[in-house]
C-alpha positions as a Markdown table, in Angstrom:
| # | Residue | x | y | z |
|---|---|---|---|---|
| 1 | Unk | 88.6 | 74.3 | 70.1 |
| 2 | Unk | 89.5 | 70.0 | 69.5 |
| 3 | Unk | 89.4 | 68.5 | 66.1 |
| 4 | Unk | 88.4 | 70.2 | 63.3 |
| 5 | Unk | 86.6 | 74.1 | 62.7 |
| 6 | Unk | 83.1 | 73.4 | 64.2 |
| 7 | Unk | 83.7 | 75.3 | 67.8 |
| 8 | Unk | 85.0 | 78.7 | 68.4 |
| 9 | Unk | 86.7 | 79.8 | 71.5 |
| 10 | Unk | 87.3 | 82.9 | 73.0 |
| 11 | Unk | 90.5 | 84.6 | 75.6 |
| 12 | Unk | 89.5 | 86.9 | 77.7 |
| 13 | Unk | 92.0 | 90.1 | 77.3 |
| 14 | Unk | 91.6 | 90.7 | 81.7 |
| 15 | Unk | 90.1 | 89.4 | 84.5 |
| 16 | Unk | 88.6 | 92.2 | 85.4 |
| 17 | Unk | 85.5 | 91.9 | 83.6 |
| 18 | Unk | 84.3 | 89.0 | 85.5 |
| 19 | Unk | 83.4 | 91.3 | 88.6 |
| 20 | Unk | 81.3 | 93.4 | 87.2 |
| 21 | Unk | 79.8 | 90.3 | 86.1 |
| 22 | Unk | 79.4 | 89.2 | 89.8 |
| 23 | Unk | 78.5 | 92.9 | 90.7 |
| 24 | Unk | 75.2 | 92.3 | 91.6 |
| 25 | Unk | 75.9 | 89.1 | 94.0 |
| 26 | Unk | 79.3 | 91.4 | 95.6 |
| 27 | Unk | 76.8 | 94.2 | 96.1 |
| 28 | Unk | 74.7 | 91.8 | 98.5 |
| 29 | Unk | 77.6 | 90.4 | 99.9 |
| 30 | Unk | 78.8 | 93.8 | 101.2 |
| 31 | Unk | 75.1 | 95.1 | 102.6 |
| 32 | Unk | 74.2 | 96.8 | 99.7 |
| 33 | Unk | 77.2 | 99.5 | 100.6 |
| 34 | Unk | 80.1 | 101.3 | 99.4 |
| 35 | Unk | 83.1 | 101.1 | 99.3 |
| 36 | Unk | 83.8 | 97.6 | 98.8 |
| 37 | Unk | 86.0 | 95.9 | 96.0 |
| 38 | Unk | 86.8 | 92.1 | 94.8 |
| 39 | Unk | 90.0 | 90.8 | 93.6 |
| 40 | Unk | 90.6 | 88.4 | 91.5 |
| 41 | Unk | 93.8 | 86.6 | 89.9 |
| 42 | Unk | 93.9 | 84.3 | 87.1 |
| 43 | Unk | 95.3 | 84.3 | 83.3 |
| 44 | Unk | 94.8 | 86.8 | 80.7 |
| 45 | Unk | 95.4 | 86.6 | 76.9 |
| 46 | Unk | 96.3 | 88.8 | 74.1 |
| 47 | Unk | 97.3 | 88.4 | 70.6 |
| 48 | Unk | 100.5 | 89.3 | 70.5 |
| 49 | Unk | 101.9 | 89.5 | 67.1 |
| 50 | Unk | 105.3 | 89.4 | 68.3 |
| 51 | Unk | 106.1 | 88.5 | 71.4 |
| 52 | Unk | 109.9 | 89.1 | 72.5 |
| 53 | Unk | 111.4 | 90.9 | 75.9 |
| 54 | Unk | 111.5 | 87.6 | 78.3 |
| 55 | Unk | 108.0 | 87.5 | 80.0 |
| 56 | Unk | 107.0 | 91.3 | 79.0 |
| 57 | Unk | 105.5 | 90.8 | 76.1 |
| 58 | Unk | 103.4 | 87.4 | 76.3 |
| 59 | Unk | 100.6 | 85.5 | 74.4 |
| 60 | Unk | 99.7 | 84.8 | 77.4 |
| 61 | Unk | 99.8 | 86.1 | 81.4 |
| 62 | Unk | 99.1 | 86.2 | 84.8 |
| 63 | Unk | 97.3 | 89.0 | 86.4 |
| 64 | Unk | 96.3 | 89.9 | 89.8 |
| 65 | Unk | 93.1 | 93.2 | 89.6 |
| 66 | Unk | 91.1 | 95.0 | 92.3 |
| 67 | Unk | 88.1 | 96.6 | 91.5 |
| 68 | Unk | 86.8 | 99.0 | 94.2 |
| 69 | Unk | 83.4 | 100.5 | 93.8 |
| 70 | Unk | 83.1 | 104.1 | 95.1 |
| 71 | Unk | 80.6 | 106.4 | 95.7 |
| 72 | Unk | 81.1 | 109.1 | 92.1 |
| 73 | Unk | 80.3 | 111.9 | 95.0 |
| 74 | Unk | 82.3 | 111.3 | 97.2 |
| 75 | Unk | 86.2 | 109.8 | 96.7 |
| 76 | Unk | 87.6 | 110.8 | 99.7 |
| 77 | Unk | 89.2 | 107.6 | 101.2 |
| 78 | Unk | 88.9 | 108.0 | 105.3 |
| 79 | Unk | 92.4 | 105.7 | 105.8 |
| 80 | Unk | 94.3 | 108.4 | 103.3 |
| 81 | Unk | 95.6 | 110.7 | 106.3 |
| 82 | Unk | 97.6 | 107.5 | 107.3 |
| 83 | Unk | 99.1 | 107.8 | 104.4 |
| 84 | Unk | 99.4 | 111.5 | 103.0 |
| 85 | Unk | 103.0 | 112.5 | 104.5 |
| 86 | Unk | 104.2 | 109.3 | 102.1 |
| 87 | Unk | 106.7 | 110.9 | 100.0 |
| 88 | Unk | 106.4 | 108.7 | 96.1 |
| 89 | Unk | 108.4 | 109.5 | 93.1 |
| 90 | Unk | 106.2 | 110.7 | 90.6 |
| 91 | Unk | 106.0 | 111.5 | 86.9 |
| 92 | Unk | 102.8 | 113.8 | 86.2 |
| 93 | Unk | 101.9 | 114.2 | 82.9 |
| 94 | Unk | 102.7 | 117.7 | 82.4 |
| 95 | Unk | 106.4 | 117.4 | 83.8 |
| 96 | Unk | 106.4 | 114.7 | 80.9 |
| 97 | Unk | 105.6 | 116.9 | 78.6 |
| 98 | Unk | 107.9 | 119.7 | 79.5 |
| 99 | Unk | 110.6 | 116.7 | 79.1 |
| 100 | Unk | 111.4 | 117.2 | 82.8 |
| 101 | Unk | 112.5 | 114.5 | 85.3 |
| 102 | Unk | 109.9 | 112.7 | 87.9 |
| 103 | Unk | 109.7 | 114.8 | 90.9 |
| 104 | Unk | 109.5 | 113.2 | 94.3 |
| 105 | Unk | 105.8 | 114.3 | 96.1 |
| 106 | Unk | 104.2 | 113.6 | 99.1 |
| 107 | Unk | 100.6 | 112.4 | 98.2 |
| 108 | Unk | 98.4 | 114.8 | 100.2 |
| 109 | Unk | 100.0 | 117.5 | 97.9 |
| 110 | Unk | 99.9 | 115.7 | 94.9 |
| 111 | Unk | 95.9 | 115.5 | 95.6 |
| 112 | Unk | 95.7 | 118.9 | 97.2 |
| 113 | Unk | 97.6 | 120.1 | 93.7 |
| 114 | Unk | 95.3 | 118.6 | 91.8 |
| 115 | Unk | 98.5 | 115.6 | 90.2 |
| 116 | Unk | 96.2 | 113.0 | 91.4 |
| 117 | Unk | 92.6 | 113.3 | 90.5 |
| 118 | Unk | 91.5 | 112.0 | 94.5 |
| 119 | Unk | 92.3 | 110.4 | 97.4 |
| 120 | Unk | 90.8 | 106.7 | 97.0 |
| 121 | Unk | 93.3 | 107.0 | 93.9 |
| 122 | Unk | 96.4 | 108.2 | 95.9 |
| 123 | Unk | 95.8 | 105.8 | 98.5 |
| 124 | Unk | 96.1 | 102.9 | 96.5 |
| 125 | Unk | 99.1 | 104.1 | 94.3 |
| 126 | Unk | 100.4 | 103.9 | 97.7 |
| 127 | Unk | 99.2 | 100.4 | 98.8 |
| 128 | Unk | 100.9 | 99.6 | 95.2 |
| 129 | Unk | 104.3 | 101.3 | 96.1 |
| 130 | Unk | 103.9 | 99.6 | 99.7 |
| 131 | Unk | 103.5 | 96.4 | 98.0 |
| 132 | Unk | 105.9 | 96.3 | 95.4 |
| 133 | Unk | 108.7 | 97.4 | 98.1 |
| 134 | Unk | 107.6 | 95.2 | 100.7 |
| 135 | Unk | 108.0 | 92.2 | 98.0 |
| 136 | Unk | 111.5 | 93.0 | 97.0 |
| 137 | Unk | 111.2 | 95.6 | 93.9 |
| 138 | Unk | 114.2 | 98.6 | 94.8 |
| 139 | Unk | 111.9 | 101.5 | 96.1 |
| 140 | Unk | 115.1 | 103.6 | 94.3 |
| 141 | Unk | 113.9 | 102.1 | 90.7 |
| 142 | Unk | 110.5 | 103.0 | 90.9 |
| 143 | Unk | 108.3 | 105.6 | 90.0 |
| 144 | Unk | 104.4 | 106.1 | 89.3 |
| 145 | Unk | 103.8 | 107.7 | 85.6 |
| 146 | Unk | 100.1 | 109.7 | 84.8 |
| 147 | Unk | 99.5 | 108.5 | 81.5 |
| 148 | Unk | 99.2 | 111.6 | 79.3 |
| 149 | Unk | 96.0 | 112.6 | 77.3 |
| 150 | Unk | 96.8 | 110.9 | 74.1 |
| 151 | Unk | 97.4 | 107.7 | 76.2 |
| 152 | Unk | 94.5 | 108.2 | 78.5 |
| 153 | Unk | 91.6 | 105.8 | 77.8 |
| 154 | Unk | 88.3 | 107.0 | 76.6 |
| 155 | Unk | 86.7 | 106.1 | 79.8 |
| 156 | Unk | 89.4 | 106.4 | 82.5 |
| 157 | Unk | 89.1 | 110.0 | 84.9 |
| 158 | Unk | 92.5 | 109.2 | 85.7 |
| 159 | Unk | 95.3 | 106.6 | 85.4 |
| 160 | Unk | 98.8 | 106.2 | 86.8 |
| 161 | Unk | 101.2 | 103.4 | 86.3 |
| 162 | Unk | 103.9 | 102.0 | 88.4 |
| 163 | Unk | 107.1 | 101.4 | 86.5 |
| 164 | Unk | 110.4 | 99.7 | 87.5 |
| 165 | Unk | 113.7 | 100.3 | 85.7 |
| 166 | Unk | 115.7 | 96.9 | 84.9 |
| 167 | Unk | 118.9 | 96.7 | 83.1 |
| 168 | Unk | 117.5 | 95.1 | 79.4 |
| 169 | Unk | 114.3 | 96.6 | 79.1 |
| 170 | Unk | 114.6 | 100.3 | 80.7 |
| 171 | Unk | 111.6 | 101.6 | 82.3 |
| 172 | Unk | 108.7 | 99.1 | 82.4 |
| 173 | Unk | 105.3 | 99.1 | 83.6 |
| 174 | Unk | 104.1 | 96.4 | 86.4 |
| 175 | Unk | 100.6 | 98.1 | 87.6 |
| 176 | Unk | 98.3 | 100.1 | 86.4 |
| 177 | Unk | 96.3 | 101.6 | 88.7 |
| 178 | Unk | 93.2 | 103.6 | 87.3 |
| 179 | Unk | 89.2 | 105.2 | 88.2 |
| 180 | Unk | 87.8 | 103.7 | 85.1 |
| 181 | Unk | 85.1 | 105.8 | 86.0 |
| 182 | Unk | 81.5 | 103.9 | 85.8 |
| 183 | Unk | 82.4 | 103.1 | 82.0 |
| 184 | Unk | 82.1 | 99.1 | 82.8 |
| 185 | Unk | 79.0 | 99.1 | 84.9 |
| 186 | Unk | 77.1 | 101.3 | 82.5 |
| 187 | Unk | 78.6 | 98.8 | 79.2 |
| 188 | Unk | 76.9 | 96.0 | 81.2 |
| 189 | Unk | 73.6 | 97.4 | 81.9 |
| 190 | Unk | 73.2 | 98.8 | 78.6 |
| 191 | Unk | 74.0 | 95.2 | 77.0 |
| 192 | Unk | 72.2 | 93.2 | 79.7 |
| 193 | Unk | 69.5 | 95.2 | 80.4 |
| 194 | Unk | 70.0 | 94.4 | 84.3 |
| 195 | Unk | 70.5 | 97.5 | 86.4 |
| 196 | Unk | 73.7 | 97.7 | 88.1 |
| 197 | Unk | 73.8 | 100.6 | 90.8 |
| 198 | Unk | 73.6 | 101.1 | 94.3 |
| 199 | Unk | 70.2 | 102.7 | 96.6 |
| 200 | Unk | 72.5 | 105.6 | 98.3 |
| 201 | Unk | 69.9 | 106.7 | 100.8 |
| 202 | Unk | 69.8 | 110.6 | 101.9 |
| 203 | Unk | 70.1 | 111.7 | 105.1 |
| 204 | Unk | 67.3 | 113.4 | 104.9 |
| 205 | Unk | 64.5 | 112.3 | 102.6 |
| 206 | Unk | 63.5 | 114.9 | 99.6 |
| 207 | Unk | 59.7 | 116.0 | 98.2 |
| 208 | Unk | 60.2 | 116.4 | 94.6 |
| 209 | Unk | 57.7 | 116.3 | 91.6 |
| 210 | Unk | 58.2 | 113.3 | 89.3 |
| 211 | Unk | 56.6 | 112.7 | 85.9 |
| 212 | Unk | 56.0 | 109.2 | 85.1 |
| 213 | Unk | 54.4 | 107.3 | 82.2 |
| 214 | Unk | 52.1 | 105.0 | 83.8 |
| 215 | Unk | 51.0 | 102.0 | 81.1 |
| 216 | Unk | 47.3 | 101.4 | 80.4 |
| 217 | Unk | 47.3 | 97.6 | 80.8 |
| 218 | Unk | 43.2 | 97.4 | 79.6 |
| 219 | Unk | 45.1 | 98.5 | 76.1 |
| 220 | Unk | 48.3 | 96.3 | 75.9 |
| 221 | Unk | 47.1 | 93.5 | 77.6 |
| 222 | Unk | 44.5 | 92.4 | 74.9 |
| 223 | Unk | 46.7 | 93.9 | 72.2 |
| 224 | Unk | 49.9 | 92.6 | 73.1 |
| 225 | Unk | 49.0 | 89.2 | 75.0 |
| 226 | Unk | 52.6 | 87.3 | 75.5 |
| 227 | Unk | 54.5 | 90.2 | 75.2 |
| 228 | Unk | 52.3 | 92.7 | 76.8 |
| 229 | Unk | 54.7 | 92.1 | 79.8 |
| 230 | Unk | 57.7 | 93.6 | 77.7 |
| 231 | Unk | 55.8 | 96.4 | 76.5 |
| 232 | Unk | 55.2 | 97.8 | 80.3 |
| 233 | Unk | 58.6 | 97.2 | 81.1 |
| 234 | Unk | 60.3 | 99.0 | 78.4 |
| 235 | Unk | 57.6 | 101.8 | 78.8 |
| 236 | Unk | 58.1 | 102.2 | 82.0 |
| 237 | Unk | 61.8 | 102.5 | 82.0 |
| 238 | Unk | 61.3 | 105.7 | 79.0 |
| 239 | Unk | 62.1 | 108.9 | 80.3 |
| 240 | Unk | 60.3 | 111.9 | 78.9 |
| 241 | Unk | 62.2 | 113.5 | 77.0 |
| 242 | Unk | 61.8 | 110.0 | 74.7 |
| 243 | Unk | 58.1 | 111.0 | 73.9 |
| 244 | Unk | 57.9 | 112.7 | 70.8 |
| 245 | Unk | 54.4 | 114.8 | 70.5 |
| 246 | Unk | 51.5 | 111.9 | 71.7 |
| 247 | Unk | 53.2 | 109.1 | 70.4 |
| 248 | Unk | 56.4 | 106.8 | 71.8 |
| 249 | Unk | 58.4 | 104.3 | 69.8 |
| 250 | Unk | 60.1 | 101.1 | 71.6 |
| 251 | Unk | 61.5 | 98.0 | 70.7 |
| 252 | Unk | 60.6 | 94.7 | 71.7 |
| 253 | Unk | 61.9 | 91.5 | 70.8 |
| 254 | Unk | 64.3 | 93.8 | 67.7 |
| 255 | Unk | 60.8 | 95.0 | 66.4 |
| 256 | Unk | 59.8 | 98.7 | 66.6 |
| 257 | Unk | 56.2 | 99.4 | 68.1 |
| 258 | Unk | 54.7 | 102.8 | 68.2 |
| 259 | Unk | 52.0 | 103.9 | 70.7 |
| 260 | Unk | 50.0 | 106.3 | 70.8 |
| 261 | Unk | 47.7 | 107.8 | 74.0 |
| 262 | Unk | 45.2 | 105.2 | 74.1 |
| 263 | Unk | 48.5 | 102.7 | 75.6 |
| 264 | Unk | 49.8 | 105.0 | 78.3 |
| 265 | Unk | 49.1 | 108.6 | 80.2 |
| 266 | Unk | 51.5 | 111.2 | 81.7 |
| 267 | Unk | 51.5 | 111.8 | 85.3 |
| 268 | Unk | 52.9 | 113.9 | 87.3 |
| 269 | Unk | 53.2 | 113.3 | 91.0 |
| 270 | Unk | 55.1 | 114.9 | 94.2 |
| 271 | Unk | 56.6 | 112.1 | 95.9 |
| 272 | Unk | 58.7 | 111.7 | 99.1 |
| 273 | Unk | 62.4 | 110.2 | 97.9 |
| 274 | Unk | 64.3 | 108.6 | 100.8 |
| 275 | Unk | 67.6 | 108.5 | 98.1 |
| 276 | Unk | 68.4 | 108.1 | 94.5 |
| 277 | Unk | 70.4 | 104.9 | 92.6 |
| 278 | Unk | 73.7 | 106.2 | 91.3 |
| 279 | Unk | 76.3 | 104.5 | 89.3 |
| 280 | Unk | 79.4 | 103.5 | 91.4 |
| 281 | Unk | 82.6 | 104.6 | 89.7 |
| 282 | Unk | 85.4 | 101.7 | 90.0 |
| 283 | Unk | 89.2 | 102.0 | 91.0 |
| 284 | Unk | 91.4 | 99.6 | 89.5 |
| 285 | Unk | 95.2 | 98.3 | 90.3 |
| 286 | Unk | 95.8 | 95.9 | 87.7 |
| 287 | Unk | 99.1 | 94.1 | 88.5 |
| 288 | Unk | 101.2 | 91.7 | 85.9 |
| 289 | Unk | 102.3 | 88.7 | 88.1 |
| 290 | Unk | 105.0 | 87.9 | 85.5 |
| 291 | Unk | 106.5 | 91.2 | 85.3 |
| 292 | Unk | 106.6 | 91.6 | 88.7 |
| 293 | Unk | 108.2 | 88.7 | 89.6 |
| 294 | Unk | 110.8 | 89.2 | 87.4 |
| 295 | Unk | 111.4 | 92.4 | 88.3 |
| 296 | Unk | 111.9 | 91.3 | 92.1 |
| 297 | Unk | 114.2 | 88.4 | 90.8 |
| 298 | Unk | 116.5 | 91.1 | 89.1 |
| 299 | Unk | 116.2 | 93.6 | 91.5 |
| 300 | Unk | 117.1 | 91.2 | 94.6 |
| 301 | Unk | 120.5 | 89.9 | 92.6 |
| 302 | Unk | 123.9 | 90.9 | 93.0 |
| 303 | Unk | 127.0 | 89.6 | 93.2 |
| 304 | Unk | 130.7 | 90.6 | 95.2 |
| 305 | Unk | 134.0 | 89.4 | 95.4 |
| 306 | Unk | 134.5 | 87.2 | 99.2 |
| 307 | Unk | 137.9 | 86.2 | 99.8 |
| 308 | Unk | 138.8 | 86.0 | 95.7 |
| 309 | Unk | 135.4 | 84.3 | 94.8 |
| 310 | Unk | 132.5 | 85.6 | 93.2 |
| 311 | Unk | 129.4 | 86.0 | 95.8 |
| 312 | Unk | 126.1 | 85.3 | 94.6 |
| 313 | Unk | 123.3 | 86.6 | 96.8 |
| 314 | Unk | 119.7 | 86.8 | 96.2 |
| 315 | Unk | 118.5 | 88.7 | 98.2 |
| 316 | Unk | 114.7 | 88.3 | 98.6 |
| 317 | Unk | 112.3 | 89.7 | 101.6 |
| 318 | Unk | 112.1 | 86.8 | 104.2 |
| 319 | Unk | 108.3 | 86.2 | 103.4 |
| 320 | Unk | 108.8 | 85.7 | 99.7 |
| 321 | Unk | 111.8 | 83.6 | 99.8 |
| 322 | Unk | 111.2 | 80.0 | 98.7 |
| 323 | Unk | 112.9 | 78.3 | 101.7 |
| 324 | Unk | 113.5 | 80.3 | 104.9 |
| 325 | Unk | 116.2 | 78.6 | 106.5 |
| 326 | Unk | 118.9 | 76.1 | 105.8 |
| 327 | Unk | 120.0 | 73.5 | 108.4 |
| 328 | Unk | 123.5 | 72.6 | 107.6 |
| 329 | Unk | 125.5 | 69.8 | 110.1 |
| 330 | Unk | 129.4 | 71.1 | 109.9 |
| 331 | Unk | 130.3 | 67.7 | 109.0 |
| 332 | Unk | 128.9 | 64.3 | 107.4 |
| 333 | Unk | 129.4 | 62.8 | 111.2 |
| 334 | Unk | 126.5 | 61.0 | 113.2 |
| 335 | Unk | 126.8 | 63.0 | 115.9 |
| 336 | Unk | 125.9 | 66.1 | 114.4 |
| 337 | Unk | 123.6 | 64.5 | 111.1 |
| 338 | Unk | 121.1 | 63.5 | 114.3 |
| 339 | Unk | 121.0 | 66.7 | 116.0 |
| 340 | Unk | 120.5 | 68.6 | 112.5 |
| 341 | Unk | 117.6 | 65.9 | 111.4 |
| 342 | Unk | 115.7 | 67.3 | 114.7 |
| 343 | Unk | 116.3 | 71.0 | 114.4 |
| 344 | Unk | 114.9 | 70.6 | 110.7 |
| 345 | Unk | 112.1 | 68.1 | 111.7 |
| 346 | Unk | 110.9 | 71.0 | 114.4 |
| 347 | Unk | 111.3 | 73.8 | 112.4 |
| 348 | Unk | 108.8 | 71.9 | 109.7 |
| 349 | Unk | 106.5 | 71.2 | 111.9 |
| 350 | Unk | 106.2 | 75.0 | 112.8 |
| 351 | Unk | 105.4 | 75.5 | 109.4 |
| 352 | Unk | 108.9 | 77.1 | 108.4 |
| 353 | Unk | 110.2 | 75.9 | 104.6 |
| 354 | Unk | 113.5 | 74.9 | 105.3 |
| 355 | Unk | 116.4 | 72.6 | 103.2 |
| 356 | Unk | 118.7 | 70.3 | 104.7 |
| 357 | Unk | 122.6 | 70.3 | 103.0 |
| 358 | Unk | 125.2 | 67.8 | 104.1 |
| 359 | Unk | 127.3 | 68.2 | 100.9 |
| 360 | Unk | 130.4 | 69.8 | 100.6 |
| 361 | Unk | 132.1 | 72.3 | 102.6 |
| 362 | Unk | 130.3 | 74.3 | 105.0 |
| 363 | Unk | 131.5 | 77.8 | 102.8 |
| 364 | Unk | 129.8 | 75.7 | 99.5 |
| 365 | Unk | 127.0 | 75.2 | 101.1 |
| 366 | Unk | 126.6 | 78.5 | 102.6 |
| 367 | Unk | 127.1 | 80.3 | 98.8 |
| 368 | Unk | 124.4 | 77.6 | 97.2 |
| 369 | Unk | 122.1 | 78.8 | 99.7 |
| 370 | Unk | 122.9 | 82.7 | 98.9 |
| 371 | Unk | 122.3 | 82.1 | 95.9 |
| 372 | Unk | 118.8 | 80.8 | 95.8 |
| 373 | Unk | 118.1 | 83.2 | 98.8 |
| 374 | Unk | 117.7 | 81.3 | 101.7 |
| 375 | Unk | 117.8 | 84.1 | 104.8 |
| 376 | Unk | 119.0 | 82.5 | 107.3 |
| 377 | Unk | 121.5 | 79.4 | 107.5 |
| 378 | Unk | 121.5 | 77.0 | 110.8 |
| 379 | Unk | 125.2 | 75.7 | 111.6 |
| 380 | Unk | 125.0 | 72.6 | 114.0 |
| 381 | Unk | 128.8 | 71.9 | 115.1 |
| 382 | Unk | 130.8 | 69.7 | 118.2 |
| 383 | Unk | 130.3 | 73.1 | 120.4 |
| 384 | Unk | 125.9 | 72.5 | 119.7 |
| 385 | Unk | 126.7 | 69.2 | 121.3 |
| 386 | Unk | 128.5 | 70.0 | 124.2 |
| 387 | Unk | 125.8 | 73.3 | 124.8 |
| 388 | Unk | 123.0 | 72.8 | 122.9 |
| 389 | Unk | 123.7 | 76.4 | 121.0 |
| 390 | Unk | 124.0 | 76.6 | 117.0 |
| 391 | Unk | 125.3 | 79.2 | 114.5 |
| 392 | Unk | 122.6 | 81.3 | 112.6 |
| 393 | Unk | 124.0 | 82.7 | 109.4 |
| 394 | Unk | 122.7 | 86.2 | 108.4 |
| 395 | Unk | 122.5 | 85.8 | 104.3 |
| 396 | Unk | 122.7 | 89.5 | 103.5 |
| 397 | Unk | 125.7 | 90.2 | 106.0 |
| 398 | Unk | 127.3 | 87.3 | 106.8 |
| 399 | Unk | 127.1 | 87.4 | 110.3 |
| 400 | Unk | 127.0 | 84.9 | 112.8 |
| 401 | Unk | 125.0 | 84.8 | 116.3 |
| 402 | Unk | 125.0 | 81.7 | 118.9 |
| 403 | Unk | 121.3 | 80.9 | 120.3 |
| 404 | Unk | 119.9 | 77.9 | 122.1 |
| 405 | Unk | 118.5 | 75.0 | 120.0 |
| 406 | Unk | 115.1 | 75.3 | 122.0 |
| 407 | Unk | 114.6 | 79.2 | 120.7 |
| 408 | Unk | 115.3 | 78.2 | 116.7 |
| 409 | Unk | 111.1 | 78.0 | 115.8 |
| 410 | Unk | 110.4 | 81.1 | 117.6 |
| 411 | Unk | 113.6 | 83.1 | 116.8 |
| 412 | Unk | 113.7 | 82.1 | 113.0 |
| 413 | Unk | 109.7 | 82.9 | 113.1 |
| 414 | Unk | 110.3 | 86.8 | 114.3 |
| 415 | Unk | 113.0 | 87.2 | 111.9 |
| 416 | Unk | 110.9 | 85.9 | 109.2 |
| 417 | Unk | 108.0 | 88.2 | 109.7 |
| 418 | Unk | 110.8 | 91.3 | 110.6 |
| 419 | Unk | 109.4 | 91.5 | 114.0 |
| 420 | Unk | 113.0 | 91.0 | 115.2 |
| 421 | Unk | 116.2 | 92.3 | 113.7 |
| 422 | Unk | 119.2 | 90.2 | 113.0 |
| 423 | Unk | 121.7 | 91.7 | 116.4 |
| 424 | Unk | 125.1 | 90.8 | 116.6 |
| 425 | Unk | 126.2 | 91.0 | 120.1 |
């Protein structure tokens, strides 16, 4: 990094890793109970040796991960019934490898079967689908693949991606959704030495014997001094099964130490446990910004002929389109420049993007705004000034209704946010 060889940097290859960082600090944030999750989005880096395909094979990206920690007992998800009847087009591994095509399955059969390993799984394949759908991506060109044994990683229980078919690159994965079981939680405690679990009390509590090495500290203390304190710790984290005949061997500070009886006894106790510490096991949607954005771009385009000219329309969902509405005077005339200033003004200040267009004909500007996917275009004309009504433009039909200047904000709002359908009387 800067001038010369003397610092070295480092990518990281996913964001992910940063919340198990914060695990501990999450855990308190959430009352010490699961299931609870983080997200985080930020950039990612890999070394790609070539990369090529427009954004889907990058040096560098954009991701957007979840990680939700879940109880390795118990991954039922209590909001899946709200979403078991969804009907997904899948690609289990096994039809893969009987070179048969994805099958459309309804989720509580795909876990019932067995397809997907559990239900906190399912239900977020589904909040992926729901997603990806709601943001513009062709519900018709996607699918959810299982990643097949020799793809599986080492660590994952289970993994599914969700794939979207485009025109230059065929079938291409945006999400990966995955239990990475509690592979990065047990990497980070082992490397650390911090535990990172979660108390998960019983309901009732348990008598059970335990066997503990307990430290004599009138031994280590004189014979250890400063790090008499590392000595207990690392003893008392041994379990049995460590102790070989009457002796133990540990490491402190990368130097091996062997003690004998005269440093520790062997107890053996019946205690009362309220619960035990267990491992949470983590389910992860990873999504690729880049990907998916380009994906919706392609997706949302199309053209037709109107009248002997080519129509461009993109057609994006009302919340994800860059400008909502245009407000277009019919003319470059005072009269009507004034009124439209107003409309656009208001509808600003209601916290609606719009664009105001006074060039060309009102057809031009109409297609301009198609093009760049503006929903809904606002027509002031000599009728607005004689009634107070304007035109609203439908982008994806073409139609036309007539409403009153003073219900624009709170009509153009509803339609945004699909609470109101576009009706032609």
């Amino acid at each position: 990094i800067g001038p010369g060889k003397g610092r070295r940097g480092y990518l990281r290859p996913e964001t992910a890793q940063g919340m198990f960082v914060n695990f501990p600090r999450l855990l308190r944030f959430y009352r010490e109970k699961l299931p609870f999750g983080a997200v985080q989005i930020g950039k990612s880096y890999r070394n790609e040796i070539s990369p090529r395909q427009g954004v889907l094979r990058l040096r560098e990206f954009t991701q957007a991960e979840a990680e939700i920690f879940i109880d390795p007992t118990d991954k039922t998800e209590p909001r899946f019934k709200d979403v078991a009847s969804s009907e997904l087009t899948l690609y289990p591994a096994s039809i893969q490898e009987a070179g048969e095509e994805p099958i459309q399955m309804r989720l509580g059969e795909a876990v019932a079967e067995g397809t997907i390993a559990h239900e906190s799984l399912a239900y977020y394949i589904n909040l992926t689908y729901e997603f990806l759908t709601a943001s513009g991506i062709d519900p018709k060109r996607l699918r959810f693949r299982q990643h097949r044994d020799d793809e599986m990683a080492h660590y994952a229980a289970d993994c599914w991606d969700a794939e979207a078919y485009l025109d230059r690159f065929g079938w291409v994965e945006l999400v990966g959704i995955a239990d990475r079981t509690d592979y990065d939680l047990q990497a980070h405690t082992r490397v650390s030495g911090m535990e990172l679990g979660v108390f998960k009390e019983y309901e009732k509590p348990k008598r059970q014997k335990v066997i503990k090495i307990k430290p004599k500290m009138n031994y280590i203390g004189p014979k250890f001094k400063k790090r008499a304190k590392q000595v207990v710790k690392t003893l008392e984290k041994l379990s049995l099964g460590e102790i070989s005949g009457e002796t133990i061997t540990i490491e402190v500070d990368g130097e091996e130490i062997r003690l004998g009886s005269e440093a520790f006894t062997i107890e053996t106790l019946i205690e009362e446990i309220s619960g035990e510490k267990i491992i949470p096991h983590v389910v992860e949607p990873s999504f690729g910004l880049d990907r998916i954005i380009y994906t919706i771009l392609e997706h949302s385009y199309r053209e037709e002929t109107v009248e002997d000219e080519v129509r461009k329309v993109m057609e994006l969902p009302e919340k994800i389109a860059p400008i909502k509405a245009a407000v277009l005077p019919l003319l470059t005339k005072d009269e009507l420049i004034t009124p439209a200033k107003k409309i656009e003004t208001k509808l600003k200040e209601n916290g609606i993007q719009t664009t105001y267009d006074d060039s060309g004909t009102i057809g031009r500007r109409y297609r301009r705004n198609d093009e760049i996917g503006t929903p809904y275009a606002i027509t002031i004309d000599y009728t607005t000034l004689e009634d107070e009504t304007v035109t609203i433009r439908d982008r994806t039909t073409m139609k036309q209704i007539r409403r009153p200047i003073k219900e624009i904000e709170y009509l153009i709002t509803r339609l945004i946010r699909r609470e109101e359908k576009f009706n032609v009387p």
